[in-house]
N, C-alpha and C positions, 0 to 999 in steps of 0.2 A: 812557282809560277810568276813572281812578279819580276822575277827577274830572266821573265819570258824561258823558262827550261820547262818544258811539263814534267810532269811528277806520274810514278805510280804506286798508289795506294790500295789500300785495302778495301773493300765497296763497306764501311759500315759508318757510322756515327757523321759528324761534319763532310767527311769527304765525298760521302756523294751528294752534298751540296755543292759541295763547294768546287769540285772536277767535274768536267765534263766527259765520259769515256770516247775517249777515242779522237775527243778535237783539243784537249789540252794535257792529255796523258791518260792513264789505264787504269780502272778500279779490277779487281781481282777480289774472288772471294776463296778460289784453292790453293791450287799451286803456285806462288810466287815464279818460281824458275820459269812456268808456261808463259808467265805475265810479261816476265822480260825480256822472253826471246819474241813474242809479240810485240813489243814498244818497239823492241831495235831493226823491225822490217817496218815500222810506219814512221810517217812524217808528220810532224806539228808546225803549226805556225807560230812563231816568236811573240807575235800581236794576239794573236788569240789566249795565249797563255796570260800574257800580261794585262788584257782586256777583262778576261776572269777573272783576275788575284786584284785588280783595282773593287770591282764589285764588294769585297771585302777589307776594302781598308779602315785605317782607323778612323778616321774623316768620317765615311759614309754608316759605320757604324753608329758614331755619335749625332747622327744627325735622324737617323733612324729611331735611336735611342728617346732623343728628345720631342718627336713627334708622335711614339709610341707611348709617351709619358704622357703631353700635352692632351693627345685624342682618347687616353685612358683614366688619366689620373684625376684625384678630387677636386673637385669647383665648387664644393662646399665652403 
């Protein structure tokens, strides 16, 4: 996605955080082959994919990371 392509994945674990169905690519929990012939009648937006996949970069991780620390961690 960051390189604005959507993706289709499998609907379990990160991905359905991290996909959105149907505006940045396709979670599937059956048949793959149904998943794909579904992607290849829909349209994505190049921006939207890439809008998604920034939400998870390593940047916003680490900053997440360290606010999660800060508003959790000991002040003892």
């Amino acid at each position: 996605m960051a390189a604005g392509t959507p993706v289709i994945a499998y609907a379990g674990g990160g991905y359905k955080e991290s996909v959105i169905d149907g505006k940045t690519g396709i979670l599937f929990t059956g048949n793959l082959v149904s998943a794909i012939r579904k992607f290849e009648t829909m349209t994505f937006k190049e921006e939207d994919c890439i809008a998604q996949a920034k939400k998870f970069s390593k940047e916003i991780f680490k900053k997440k990371l360290k606010a999660f620390v800060y508003e959790h961690g000991s002040r003892g």
